[in-house]
C-alpha positions in Angstrom: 40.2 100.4 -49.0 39.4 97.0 -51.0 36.7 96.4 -48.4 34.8 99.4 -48.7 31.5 97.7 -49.9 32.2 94.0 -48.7 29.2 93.3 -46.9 29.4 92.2 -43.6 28.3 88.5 -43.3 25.6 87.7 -40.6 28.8 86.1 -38.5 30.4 89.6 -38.4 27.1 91.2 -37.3 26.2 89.0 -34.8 30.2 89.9 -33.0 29.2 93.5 -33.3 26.2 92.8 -31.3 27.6 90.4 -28.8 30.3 92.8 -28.0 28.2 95.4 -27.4 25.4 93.6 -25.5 28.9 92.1 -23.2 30.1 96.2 -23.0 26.4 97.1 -21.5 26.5 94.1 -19.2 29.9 95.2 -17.5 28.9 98.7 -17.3 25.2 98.0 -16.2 26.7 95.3 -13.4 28.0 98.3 -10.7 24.8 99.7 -10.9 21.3 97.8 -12.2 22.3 94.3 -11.7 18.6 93.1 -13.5 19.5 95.0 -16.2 22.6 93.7 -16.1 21.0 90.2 -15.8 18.9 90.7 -19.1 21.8 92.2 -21.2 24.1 89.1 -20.6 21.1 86.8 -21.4 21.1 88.4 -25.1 24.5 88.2 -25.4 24.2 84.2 -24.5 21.5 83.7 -27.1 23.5 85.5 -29.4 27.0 83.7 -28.7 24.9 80.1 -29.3 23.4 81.5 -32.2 26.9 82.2 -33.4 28.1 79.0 -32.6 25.4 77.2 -34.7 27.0 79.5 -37.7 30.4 78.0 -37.1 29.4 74.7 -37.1 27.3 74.8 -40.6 
C-alpha cells in the first residue's frame, strides 16, 4: 500500500523487460526459431545493460 506511487527505478524496469523479452523467447523457440533468435538477443543487451547498473 506504502508503495503505491514509488516510482519504479530504471533497474526495476529493465527486469520487467528482460523477463518478458526471456518469456517470448521460450514461447517463440517451438515455433519461429529467428524470431526466437532476435528476442533473446534483446534480452542479452538488456541483461548487460543491467549489469553496468549494478556495478555503478
Amino acid at each position: 500500500m506504502f508503495g503505491l506511487f514509488k516510482k519504479k527505478s530504471e533497474l526495476d524496469k529493465l527486469q520487467v523487460e528482460y523477463q518478458k523479452l526471456m518469456g517470448d523467447f521460450h514461447k517463440l523457440s517451438k515455433t519461429d526459431r529467428s524470431a526466437a533468435d532476435a528476442a533473446y538477443a534483446k534480452a542479452e543487451e538488456i541483461g548487460k545493460k543491467m549489469d553496468d547498473l549494478k556495478k555503478s
